[in-house]
C-alpha positions in Angstrom: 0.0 0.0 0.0 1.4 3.4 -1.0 1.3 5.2 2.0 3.1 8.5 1.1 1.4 11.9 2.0 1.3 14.7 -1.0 0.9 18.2 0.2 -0.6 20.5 -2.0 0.7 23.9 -1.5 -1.5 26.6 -3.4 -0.2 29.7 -3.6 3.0 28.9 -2.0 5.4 30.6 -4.8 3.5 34.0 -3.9 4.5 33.7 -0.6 8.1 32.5 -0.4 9.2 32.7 -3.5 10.5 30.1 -6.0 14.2 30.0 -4.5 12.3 29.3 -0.9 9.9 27.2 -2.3 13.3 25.3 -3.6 14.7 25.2 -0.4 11.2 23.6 1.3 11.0 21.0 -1.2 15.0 19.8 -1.2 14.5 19.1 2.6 12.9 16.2 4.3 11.4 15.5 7.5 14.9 15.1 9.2 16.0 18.5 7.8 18.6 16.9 5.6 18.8 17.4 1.6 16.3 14.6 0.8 19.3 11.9 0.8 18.2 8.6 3.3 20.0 7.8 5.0 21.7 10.5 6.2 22.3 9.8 10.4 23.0 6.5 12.1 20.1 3.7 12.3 18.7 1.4 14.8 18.2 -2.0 14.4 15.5 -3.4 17.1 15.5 -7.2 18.0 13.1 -8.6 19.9 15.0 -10.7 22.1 17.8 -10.9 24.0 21.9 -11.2 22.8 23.2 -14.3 21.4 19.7 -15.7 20.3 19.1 -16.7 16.3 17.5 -13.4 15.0 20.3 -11.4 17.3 23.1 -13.5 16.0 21.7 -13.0 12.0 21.3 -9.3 12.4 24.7 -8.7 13.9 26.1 -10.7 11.0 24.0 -8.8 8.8 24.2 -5.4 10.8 28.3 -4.5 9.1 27.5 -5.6 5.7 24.8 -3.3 5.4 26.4 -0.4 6.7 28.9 0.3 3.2 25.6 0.4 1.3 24.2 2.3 3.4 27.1 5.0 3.9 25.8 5.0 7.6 26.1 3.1 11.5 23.7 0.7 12.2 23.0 0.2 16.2 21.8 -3.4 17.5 18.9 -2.4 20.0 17.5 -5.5 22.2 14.0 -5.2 23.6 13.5 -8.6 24.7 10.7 -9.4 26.4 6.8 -11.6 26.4 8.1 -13.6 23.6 9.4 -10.8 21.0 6.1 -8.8 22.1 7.3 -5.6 23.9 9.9 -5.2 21.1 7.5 -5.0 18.1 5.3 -2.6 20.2 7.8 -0.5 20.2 8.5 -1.0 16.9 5.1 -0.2 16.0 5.3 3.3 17.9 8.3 5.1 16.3 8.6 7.6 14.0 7.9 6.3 10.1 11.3 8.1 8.7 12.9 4.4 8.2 15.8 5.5 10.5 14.4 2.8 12.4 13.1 -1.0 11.7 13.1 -4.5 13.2 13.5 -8.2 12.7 9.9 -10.3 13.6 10.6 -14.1 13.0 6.8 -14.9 11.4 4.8 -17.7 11.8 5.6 -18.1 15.5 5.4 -14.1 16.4 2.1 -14.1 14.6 1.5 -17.0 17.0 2.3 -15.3 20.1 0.3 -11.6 19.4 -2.5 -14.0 18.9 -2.1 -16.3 22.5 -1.3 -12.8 24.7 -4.1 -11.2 23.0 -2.4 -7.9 22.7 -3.9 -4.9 22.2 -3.0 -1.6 20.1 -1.5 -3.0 16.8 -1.9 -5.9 14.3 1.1 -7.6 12.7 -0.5 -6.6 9.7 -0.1 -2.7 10.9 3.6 -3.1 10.7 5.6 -2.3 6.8 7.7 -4.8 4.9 11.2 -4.4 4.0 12.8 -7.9 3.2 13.3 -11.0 4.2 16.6 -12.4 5.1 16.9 -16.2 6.1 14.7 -19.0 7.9 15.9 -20.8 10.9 14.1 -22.6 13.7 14.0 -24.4 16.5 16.3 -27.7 18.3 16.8 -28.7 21.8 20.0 -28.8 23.3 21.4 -30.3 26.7 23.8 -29.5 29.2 26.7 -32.2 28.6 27.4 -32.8 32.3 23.5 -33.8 32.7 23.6 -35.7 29.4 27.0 -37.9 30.7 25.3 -38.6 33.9 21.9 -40.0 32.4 23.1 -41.3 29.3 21.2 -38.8 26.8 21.6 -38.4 23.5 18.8 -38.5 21.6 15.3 -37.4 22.1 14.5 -41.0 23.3 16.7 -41.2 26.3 16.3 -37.7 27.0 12.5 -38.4 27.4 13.8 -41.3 29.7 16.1 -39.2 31.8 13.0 -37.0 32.6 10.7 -39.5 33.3 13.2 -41.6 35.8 14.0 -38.4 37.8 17.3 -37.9 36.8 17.9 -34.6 35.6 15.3 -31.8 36.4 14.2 -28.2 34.5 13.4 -27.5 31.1 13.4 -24.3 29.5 11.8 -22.4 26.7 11.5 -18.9 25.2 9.0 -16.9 26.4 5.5 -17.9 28.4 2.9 -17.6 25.8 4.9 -17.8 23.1 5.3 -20.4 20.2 7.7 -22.0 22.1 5.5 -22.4 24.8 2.8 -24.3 22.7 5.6 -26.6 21.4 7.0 -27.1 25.1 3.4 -28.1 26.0 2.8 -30.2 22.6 6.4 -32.1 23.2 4.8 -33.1 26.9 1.0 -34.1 25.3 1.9 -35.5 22.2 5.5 -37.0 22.5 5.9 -37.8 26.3 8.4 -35.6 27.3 7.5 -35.5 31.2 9.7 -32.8 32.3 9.2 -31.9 35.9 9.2 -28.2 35.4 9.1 -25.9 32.5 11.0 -22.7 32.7 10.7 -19.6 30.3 12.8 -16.8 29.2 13.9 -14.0 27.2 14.9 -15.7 24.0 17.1 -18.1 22.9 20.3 -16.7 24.4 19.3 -16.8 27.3 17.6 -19.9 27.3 21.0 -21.2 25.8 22.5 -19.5 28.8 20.6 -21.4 30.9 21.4 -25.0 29.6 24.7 -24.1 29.2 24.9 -23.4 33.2 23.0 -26.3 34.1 19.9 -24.0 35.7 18.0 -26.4 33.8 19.2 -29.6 31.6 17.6 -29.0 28.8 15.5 -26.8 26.4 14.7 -24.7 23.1 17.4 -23.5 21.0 17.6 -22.3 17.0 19.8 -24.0 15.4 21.5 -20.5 15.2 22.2 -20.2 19.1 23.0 -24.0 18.9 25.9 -23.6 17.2 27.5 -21.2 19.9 25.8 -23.8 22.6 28.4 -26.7 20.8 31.0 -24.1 20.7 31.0 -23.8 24.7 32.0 -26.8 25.3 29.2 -27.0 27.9 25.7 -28.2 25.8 24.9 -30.0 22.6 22.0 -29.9 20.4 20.6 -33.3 20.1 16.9 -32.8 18.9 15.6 -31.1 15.2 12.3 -29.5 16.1 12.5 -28.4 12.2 12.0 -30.4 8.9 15.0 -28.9 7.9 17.8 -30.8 7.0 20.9 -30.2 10.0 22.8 -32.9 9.6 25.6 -31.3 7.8 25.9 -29.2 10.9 24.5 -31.6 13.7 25.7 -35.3 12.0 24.1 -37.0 15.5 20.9 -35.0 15.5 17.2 -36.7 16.5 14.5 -35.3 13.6 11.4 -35.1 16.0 9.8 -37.0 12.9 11.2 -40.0 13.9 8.8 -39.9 17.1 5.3 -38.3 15.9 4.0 -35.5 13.5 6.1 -33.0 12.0 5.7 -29.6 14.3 7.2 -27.3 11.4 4.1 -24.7 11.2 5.6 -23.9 15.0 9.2 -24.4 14.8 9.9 -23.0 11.4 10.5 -19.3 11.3 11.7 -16.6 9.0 13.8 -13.5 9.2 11.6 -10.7 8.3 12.5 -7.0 8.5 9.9 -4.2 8.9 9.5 -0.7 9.5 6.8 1.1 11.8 3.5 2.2 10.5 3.3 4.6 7.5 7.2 4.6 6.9 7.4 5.3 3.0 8.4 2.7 0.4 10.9 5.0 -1.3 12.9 4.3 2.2 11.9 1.1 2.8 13.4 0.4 -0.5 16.9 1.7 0.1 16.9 -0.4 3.5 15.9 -4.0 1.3 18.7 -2.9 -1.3 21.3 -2.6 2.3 19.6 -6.4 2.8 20.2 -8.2 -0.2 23.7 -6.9 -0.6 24.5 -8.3 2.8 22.9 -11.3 1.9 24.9 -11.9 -0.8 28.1 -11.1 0.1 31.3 -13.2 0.1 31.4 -12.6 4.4 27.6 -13.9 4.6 28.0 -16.8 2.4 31.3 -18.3 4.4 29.3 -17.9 7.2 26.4 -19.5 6.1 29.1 -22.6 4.8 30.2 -22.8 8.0 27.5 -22.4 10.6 24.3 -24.4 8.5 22.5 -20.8 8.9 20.0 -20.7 6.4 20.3 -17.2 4.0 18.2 -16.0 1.4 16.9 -12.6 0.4 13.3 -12.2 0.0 11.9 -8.6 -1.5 9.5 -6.3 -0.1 6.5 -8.3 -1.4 8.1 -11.8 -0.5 8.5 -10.3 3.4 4.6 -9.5 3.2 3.3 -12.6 1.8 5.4 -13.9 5.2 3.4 -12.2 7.9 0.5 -10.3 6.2 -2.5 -12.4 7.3 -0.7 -14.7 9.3 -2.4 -14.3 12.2 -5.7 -15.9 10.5 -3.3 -19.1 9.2 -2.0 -19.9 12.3 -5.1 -20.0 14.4 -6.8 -22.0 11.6 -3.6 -24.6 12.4 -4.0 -24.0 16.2 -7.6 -25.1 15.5 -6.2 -28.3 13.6 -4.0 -29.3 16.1 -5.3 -28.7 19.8 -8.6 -27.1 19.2 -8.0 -23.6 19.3 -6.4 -20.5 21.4 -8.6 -21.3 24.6 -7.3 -25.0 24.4 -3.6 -23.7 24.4 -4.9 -21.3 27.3 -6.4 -24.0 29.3 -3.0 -26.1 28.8 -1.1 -23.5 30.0 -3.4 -23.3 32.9 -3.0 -26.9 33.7 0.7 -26.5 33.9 0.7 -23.8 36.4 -1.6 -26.0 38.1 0.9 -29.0 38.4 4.2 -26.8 39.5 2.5 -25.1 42.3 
């Protein structure tokens, strides 16, 4: 939708005169010479550091800034499962100085469990899409020597025997809240207590110290998980192929229905309400040079992470009505939104 605001300005030559009228046309909102960008701009992710869309955009983030001929800051707003982030988002100024990353179809998932109010997904403008990625479970190694885990079979065991204890997720209310609770109906993973938090760093972060044994990770943040020395990712959550990255990884396949409508996610930048195409542009053309460049692809070679460069319209077609396509799949699979509610009740029930 062409959102751009024409002001008519009758009489105007008559009243400043045509090198004044010259002079209010050549300058923008920002008071530069019509050239965007022309100051430093800010990045918002919805999480926390070290998660999958914070690691993409600060791989991204350097590449884009030669195109660009300006800074780009990294600004984390984690918090309610990406939620207080893309309010934000959707409450600053439309100059496309600043935009965000929203990781459709699981954030359309979670605006529609916390029933927000004061902005749609839809309300938000498109700029590009950048990769997919999704999610895996990892464990903390010392837990996984001790009870013999390495697959999702034995770590299904390991729970159910007692012998190691917390399992955490990202975000209550989130999408990977409704997987935590589908893994525990539908594929027996009796954990003893489910924890959340801000993201997959932190959830990492978590595993990684042994707060809890095991829990969500993309297969972004898994990588730095392996790298530790202190976790390993031993679950696919995704129908994605990871062997090349995770040669000993479980496919959840192998133990019930695929969960990828929930565990499949792509990288999706967008701009507040009403920012104009014309800048919205220049930010996609920053996007797909960065996804194309030599520094991206060895990256991609050698973490597994999933690039590709979507336009303007393919970044739409990602989120724009989303919210109705995942609540007709919530429907499919657990009955609906008050199901998931009443699930989540249950659980809070059981850990008091």
């Amino acid at each position: 939708m062409d959102r751009r605001t024409f002001v008519q300005t009758t009489g105007a030559v008559g009243a400043v005169g045509l090198t004044g009228l010259a002079g209010c046309l050549g300058e923008d909102d920002n008071g530069d010479d019509g050239d965007f960008p022309s100051e430093s701009l800010t990045w918002m992710i919805p999480w926390g550091e070290g998660g999958g869309t914070d690691t993409y955009a600060r791989q991204m983030a350097p590449l884009m800034e030669e195109p660009l001929d300006q800074s780009i800051e990294i600004d984390n707003r984690e918090g309610a499962g990406s939620m207080l982030g893309s309010e934000w988002l959707t409450q600053q100024d439309p100059d496309g100085y600043t935009f965000g990353t929203v990781n459709p179809p699981g954030w359309s998932f979670t605006w529609r469990a916390q029933e927000v109010d004061g902005w749609h997904p839809d309300d938000l403008e498109p700029i590009a899409h950048s990769g997919v990625f999704g999610y895996t479970l990892i464990v903390n190694d010392d837990a996984a020597e001790e009870a013999g885990i390495d697959d999702f079979g034995s770590l299904r065991d390991a729970y159910a025997d007692g012998e190691i204890s917390g399992f955490g997720y990202q975000g209550a209310g989130s999408d990977s809240h409704l997987s935590t609770l589908l893994l525990r109906e539908e594929y027996d993973l009796d954990y003893d207590s489910a924890v959340p938090y801000d993201g997959g760093g932190p959830t990492m972060e978590a595993v990684i110290g042994g707060e809890v044994a095991a829990g969500f990770a993309t297969n972004t943040s898994a990588v730095a998980a392996e790298e530790s020395g202190e976790a390993t990712a031993i679950v696919n959550l995704m129908d994605i192929d990871l062997d090349h990255v995770f040669p000993d990884i479980d496919p959840i396949t192998d133990y019930g229905d695929s969960l990828a409508w929930i565990t499949e996610f792509y990288q999706v930048q967008v701009a507040p309400p009403e920012t104009p195409e014309e800048e919205r542009e220049v930010l996609m053309d920053a996007i797909q040079e960065a996804t194309e460049a030599e520094d991206t692809q060895e990256w991609e070679e050698e973490t597994g992470n999933i690039v590709e460069f979507g336009d303007m319209d393919d970044a739409a077609d990602q989120y724009v009505g989303s919210v109705d396509e995942i609540e007709s799949q919530v429907d499919d699979t657990i009955g609906g939104f008050d199901e998931f509610q009443q699930m989540v009740e249950e659980e809070e029930d059981e850990e008091e």
